[in-house]
C-alpha positions as a Markdown table, in Angstrom:
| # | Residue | x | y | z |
|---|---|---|---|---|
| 1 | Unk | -17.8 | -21.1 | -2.2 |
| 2 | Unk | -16.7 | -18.8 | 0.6 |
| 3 | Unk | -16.4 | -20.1 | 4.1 |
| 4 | Unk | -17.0 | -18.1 | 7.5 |
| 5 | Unk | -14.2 | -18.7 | 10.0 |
| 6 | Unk | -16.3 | -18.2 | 13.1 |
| 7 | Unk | -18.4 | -21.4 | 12.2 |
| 8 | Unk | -17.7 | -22.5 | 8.4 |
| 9 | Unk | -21.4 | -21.5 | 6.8 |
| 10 | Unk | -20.2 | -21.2 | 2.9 |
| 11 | Unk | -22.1 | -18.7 | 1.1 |
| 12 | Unk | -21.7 | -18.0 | -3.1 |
| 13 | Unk | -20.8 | -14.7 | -2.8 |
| 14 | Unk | -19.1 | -12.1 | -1.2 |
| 15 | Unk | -22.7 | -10.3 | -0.6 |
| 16 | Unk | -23.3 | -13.5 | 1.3 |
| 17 | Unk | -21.1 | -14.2 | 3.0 |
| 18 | Unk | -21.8 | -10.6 | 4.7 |
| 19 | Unk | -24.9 | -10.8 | 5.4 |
| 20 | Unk | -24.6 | -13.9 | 7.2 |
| 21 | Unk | -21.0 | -11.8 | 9.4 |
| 22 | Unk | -23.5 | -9.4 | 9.5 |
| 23 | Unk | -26.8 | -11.2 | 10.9 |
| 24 | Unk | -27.8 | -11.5 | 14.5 |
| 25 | Unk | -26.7 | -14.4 | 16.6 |
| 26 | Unk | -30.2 | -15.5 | 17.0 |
| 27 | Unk | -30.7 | -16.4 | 13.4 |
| 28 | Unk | -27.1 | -18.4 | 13.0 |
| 29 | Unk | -25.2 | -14.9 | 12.0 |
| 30 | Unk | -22.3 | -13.2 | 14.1 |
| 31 | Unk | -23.3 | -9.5 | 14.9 |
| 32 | Unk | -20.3 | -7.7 | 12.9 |
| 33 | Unk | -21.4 | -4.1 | 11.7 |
| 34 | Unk | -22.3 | -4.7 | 8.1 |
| 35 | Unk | -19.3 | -2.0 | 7.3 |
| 36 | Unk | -17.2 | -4.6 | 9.2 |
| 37 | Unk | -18.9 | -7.7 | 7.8 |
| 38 | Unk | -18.3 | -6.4 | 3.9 |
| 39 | Unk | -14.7 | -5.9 | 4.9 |
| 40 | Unk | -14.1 | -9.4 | 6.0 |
| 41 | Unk | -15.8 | -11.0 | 3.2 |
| 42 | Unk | -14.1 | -9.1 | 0.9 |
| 43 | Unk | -10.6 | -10.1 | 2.6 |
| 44 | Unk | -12.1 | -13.6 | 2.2 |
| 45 | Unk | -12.5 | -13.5 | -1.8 |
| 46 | Unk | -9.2 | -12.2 | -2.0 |
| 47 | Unk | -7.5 | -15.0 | -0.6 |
| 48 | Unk | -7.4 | -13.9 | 3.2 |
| 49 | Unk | -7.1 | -15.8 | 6.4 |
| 50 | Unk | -9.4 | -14.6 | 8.9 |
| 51 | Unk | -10.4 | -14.7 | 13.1 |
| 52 | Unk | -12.7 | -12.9 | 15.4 |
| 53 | Unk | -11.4 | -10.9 | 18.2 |
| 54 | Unk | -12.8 | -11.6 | 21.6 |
| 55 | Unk | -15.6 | -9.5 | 21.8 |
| 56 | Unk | -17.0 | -10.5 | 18.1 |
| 57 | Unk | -15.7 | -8.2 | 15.7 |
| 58 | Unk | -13.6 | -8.8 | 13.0 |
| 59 | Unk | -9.6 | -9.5 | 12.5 |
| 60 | Unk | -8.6 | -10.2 | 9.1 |
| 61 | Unk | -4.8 | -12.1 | 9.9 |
| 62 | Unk | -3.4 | -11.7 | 6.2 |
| 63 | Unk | -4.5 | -11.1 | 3.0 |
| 64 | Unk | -3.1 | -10.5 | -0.7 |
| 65 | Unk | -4.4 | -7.0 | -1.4 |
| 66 | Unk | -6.5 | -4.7 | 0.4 |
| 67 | Unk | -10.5 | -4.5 | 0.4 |
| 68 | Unk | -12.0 | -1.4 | -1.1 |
| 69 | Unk | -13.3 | 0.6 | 2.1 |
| 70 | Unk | -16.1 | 3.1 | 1.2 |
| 71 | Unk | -16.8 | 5.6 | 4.1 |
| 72 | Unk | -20.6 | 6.5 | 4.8 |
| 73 | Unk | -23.5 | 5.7 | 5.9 |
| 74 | Unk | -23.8 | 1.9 | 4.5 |
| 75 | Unk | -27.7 | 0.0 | 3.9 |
| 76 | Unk | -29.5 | -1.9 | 6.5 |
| 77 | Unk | -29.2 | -4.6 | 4.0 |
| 78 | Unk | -28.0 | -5.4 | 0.8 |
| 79 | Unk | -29.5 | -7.6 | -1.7 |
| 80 | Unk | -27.6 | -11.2 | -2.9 |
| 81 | Unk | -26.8 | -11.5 | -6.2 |
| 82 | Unk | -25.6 | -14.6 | -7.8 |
| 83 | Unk | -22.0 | -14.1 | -10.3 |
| 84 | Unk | -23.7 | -14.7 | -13.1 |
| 85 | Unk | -26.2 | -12.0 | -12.7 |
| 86 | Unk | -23.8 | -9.5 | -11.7 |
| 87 | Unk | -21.6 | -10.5 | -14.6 |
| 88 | Unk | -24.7 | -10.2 | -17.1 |
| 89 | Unk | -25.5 | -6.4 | -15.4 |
| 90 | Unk | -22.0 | -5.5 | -15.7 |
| 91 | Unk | -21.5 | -6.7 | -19.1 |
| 92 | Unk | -24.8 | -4.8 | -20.3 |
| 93 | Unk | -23.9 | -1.3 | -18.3 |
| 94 | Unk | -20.4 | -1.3 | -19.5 |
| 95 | Unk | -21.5 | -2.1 | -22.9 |
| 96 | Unk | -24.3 | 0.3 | -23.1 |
| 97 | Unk | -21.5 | 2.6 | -21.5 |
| 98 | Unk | -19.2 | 2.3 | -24.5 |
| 99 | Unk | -21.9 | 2.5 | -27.1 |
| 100 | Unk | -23.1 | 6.1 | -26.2 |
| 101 | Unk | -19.8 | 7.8 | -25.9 |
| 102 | Unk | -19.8 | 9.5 | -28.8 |
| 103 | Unk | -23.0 | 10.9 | -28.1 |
| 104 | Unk | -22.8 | 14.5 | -27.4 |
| 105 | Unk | -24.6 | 15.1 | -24.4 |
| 106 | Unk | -23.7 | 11.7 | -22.8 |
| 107 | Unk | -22.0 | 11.9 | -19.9 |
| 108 | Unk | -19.4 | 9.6 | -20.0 |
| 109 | Unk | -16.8 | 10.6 | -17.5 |
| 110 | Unk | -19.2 | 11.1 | -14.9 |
| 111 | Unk | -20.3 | 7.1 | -15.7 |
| 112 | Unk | -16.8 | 6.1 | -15.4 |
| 113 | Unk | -15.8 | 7.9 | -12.3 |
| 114 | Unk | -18.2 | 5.5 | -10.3 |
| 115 | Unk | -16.3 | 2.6 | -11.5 |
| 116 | Unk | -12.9 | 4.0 | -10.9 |
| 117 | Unk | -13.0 | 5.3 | -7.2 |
| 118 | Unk | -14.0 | 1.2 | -6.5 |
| 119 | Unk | -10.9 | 0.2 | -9.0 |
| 120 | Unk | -8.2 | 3.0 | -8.7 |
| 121 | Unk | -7.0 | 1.9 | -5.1 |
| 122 | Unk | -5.6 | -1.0 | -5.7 |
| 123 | Unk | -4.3 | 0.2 | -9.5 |
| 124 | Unk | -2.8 | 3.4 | -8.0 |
| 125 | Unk | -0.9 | 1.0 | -5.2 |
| 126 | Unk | 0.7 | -1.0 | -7.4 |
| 127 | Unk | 1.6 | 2.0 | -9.5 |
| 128 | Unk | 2.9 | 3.7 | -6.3 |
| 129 | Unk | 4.5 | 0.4 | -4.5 |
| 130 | Unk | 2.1 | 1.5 | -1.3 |
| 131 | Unk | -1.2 | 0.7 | -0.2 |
| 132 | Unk | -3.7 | 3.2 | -1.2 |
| 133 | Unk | -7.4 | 3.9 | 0.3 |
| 134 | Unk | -10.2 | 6.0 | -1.4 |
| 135 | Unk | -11.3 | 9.2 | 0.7 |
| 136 | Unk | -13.5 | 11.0 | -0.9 |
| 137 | Unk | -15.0 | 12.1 | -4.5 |
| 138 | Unk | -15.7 | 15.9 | -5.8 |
| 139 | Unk | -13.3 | 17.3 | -3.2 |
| 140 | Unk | -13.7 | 21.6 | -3.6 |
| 141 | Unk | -11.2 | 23.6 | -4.0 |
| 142 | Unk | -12.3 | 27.2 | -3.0 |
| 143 | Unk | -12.0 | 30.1 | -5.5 |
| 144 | Unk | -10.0 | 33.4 | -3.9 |
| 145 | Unk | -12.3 | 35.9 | -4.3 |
| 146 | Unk | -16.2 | 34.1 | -3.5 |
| 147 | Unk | -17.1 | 30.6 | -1.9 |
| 148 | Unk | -17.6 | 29.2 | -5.4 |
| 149 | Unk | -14.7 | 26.1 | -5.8 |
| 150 | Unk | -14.0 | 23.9 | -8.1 |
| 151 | Unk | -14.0 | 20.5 | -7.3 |
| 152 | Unk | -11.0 | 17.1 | -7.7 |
| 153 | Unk | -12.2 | 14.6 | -8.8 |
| 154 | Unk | -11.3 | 11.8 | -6.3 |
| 155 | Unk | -9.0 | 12.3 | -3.5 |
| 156 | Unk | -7.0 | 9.4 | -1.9 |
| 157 | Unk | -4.4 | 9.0 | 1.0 |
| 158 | Unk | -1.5 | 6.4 | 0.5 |
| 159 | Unk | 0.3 | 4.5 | 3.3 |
| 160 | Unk | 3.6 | 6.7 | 2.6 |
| 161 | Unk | 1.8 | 9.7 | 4.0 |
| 162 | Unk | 0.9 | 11.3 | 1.0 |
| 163 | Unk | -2.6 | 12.6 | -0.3 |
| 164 | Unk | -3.6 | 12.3 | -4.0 |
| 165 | Unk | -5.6 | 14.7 | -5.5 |
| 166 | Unk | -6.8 | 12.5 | -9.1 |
| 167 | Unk | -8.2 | 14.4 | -11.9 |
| 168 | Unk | -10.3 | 11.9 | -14.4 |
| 169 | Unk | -10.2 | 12.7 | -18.0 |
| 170 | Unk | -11.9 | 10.4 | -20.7 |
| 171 | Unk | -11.5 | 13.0 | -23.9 |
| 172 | Unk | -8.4 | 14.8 | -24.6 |
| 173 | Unk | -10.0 | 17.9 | -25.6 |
| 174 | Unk | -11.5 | 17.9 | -21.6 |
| 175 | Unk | -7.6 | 18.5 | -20.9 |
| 176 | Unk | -6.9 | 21.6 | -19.2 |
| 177 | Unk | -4.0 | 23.5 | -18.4 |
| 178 | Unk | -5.4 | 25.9 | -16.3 |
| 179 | Unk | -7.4 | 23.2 | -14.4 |
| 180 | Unk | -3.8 | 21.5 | -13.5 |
| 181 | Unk | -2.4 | 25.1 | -12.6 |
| 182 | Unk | -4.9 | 25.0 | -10.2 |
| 183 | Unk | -4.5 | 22.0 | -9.3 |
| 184 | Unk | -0.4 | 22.3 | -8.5 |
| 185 | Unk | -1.2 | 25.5 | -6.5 |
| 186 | Unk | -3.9 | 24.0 | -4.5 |
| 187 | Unk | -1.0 | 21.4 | -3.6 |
| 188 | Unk | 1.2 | 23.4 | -2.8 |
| 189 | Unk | -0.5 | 25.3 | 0.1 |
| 190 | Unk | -1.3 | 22.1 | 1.7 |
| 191 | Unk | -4.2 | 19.6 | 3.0 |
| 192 | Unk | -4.8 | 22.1 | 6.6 |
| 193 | Unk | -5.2 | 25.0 | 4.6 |
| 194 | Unk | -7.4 | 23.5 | 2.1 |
| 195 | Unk | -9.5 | 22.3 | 4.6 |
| 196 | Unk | -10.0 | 25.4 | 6.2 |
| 197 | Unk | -11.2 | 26.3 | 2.9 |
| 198 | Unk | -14.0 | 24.0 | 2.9 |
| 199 | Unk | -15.0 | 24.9 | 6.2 |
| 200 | Unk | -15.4 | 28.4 | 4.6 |
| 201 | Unk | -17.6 | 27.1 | 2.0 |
| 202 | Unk | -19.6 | 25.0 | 5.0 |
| 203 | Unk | -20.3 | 28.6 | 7.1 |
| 204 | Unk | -22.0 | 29.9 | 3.4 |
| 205 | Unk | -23.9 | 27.1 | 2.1 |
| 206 | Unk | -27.1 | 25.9 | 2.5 |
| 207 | Unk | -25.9 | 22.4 | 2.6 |
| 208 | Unk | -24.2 | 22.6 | 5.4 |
| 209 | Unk | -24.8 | 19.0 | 7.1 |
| 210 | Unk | -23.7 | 17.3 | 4.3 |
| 211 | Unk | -20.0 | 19.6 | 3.9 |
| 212 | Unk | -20.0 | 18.0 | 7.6 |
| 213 | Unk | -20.1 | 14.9 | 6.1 |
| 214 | Unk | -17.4 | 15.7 | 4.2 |
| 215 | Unk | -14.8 | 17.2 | 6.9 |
| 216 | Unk | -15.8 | 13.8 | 8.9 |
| 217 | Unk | -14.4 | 11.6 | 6.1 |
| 218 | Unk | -11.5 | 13.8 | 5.7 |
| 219 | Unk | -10.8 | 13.9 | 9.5 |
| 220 | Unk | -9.9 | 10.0 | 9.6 |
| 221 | Unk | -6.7 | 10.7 | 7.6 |
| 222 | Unk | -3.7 | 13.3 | 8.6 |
| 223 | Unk | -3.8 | 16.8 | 7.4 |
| 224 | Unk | -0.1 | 17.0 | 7.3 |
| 225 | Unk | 0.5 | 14.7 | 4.7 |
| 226 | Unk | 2.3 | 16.6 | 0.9 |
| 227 | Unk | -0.2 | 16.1 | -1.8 |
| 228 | Unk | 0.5 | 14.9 | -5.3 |
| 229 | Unk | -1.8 | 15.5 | -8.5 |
| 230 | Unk | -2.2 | 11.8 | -10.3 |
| 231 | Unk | -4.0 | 13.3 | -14.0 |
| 232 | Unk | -5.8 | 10.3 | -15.4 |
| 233 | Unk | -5.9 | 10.7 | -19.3 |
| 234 | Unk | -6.4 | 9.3 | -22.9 |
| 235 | Unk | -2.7 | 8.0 | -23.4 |
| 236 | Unk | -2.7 | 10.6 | -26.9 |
| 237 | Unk | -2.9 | 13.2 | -24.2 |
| 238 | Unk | 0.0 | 16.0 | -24.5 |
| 239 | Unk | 0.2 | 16.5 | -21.0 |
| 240 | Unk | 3.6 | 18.9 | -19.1 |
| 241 | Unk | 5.9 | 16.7 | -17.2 |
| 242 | Unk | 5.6 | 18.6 | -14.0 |
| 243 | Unk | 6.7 | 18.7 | -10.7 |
| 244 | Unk | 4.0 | 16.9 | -7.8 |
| 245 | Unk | 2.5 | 15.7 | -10.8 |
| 246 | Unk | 2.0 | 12.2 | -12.4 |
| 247 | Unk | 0.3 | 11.6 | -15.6 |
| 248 | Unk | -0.8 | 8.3 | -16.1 |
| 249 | Unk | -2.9 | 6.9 | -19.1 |
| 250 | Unk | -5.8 | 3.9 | -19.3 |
| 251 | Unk | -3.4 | 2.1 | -21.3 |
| 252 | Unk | -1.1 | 1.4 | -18.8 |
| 253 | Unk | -3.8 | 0.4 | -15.9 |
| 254 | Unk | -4.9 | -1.6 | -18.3 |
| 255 | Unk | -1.5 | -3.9 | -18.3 |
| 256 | Unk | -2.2 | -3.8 | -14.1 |
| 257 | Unk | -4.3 | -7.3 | -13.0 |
| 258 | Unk | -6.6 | -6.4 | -10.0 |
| 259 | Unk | -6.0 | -7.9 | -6.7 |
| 260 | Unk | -9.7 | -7.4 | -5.2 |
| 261 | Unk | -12.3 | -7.1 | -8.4 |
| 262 | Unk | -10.4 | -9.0 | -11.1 |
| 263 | Unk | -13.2 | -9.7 | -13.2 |
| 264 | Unk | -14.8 | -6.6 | -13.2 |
| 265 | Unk | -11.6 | -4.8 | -14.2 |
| 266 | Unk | -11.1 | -7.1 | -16.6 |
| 267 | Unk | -14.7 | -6.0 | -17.9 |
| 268 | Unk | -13.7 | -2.4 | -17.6 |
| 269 | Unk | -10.4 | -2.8 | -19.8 |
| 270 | Unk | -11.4 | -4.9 | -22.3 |
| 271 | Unk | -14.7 | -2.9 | -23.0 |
| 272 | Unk | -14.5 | 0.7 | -21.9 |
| 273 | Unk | -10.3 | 1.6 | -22.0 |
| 274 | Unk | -10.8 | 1.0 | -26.2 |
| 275 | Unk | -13.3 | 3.7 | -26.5 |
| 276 | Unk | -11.2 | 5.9 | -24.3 |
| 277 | Unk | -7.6 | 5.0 | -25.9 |
């Protein structure tokens, strides 16, 4: 059971115990924004000591490993699930997942990526020694010559300063040298520049509120920061040892333990890294 710290209701789950941080004060709950409140209960799972500041909003005190933080606009509400249930759902998506892989028109990386940009944060920190938070997926990078771009998979900015552009590769044919040239060039020039890019893009597009979207979850971390490509690949990849870039495999997340989602990961490795290593 999970405990509030403002006035010790105990909920089952984390989804919970946030809706009860996250209810009004008329109905027993304690007003938190339900961003806030999913961030504290999470905290809470993991171990975390926790207050309230003066005016109601949240102070988590300490905690063993960061909460994932996923920037947007979040649901009025979110539905409580008991463990077992999510554990059955996860069990039959994962293994579903695994099953139609070889499939040829099966999308599989594009499954997997959901999964990742909630459990790479905490893998890519302990891999890195530094606390890592998820900023935004499909990132473009703009072509020279039109508005066209091609886009990183996940982007990520790490407590040393230092933004990770993460390319996810489930098949070692999908491996692509001039994708990573691209890639180290892109890096080179440097998050402002980049960014000026996509605002290039925004002035063309039709879809222009939601590349403002974008810039607005980019704007909460420092341009400045160097930027390193992390290549995320079958561990029988040949990938170049190459300057601003690491190459890490499945295999060795998979000897990583997760801090904040332990079960789930351990879901994810022992069902979905064999049919990918």
């Amino acid at each position: 059971m999970l405990s509030c710290p403002q006035c010790g209701k105990e909920a089952r789950t984390v989804q919970g115990l946030a809706k009860h941080l996250s209810g009004t004060r008329a109905y027993g709950g304690h007003d938190l924004a339900v961003d806030e409140a999913s961030l504290l209960a999470e905290r809470i799972a993991s171990g975390a000591t926790a207050s309230f500041r003066a005016k109601g909003r949240a102070e988590v005190t300490a905690a063993r490993a960061p909460a994932v933080v996923v920037r947007g606009p979040a649901p009025a509400s979110i539905p409580e699930l008991d463990g077992a249930t999510e554990r059955s759902f996860l069990t039959a998506l994962m293994t579903s997942m695994a099953a139609h892989k070889a499939l040829p028109k099966y999308q599989f990386e594009r499954r997997v990526d959901a999964f990742l940009a909630v459990l790479l944060p905490d893998l890519l920190g302990q891999l890195l020694g530094t606390q890592v938070d998820f900023v935004v997926p499909e990132f473009p990078l703009k072509h020279a010559a039109s508005n066209q771009s091609t886009n990183v998979d996940h982007v990520y900015f790490d407590r040393r300063g230092r933004w990770l552009f993460v390319e996810i590769k489930t098949e070692v044919a999908s491996v692509n040298q001039t994708q990573i040239d691209q890639y180290l060039r892109a890096a080179s020039r440097g998050m402002a520049p980049l960014l000026a890019d996509v605002a290039a893009i925004r002035r063309a597009s039709k879809e222009q509120r939601k590349y403002a979207v974008l810039l607005d979850m980019l704007a909460a971390f420092p341009a400045s920061g160097p930027i390193d490509v992390v290549y995320l690949a079958p561990a029988t990849a040949t990938l170049p040892r190459t300057a601003g870039m690491r190459v890490v495999s499945y295999r060795e997340l998979a000897a990583l333990e997760h801090r904040v989602f332990a079960q789930a990961w351990d879901l994810f490795r022992t069902v979905l890294v064999p049919v990918i290593d």
